[in-house]
Structures are given as C-alpha cells and as structure tokens.
N, C-alpha and C positions, 0 to 999 in steps of 0.2 A: 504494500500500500504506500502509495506517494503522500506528500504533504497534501496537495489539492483534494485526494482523496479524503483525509484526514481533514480538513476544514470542511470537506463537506458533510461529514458526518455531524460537526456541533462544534462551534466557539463559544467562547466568550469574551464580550465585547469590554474594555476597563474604560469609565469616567470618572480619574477623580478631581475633586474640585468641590464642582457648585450645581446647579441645574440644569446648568447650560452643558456642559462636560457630559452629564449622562441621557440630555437629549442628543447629543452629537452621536454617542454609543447607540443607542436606539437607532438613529438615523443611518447606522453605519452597519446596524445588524437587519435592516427592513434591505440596503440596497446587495448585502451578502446573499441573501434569501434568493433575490430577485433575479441577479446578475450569477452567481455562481449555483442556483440550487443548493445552498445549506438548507441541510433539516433541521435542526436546532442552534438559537443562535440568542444567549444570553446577554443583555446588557449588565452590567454591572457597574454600582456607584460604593463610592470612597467617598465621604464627605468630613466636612469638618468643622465644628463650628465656631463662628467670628463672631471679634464685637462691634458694637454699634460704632467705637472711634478706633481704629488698629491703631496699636502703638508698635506692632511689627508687620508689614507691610508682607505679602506671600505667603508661605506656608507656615504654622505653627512652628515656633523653634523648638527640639529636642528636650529640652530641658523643660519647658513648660507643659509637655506630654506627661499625665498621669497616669 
C-alpha cells in the first residue's frame, strides 16, 4: 500500500489556534473527500485560551502552561 493509498483510507486534519484554524481543517478535509476520495477525514482543533489584553502576544509561553 502506497501513501495515497493510505490517505485515502482516513486522515486527520490538525487546527490549532482559534476558529479560524479548525474551519481551515474542515475546509481542507471536505476538499480531500472530494478531490482524492478519502473515506474518512477528521478535522481536529488545539485551542487555547486568551485574555481579553495579551500581555504575551502568540502562543502561551511554556512556563505559564499548567
């Protein structure tokens, strides 16, 4: 079995971020479906939450991880 094979058997799609990130995934697992025949094709979100003013700007720093 090749890769192509192997994707068309089932992905999953990663968004992480925000909402936008795992409509992109969705978007990205509707044109797999369409264009290569995948039979199953998961989006998947990572989110993370922020505050109302960032005082670190991008991803949570390491250290503030619980």
């Amino acid at each position: 079995m090749g890769i192509i094979d192997g994707i068309r058997r089932g992905v999953a799609v990663l968004g992480a971020g925000g909402a936008g990130d795992v409509v992109s995934a969705y978007m990205l697992c509707l044109m797999l479906r369409r264009l290569m025949n995948v039979r199953k094709c998961t989006p998947v979100a990572i989110l993370w939450e922020r505050w109302v003013i960032d005082p670190f700007p991008g991803p949570i720093p390491r250290v503030l991880l619980r």
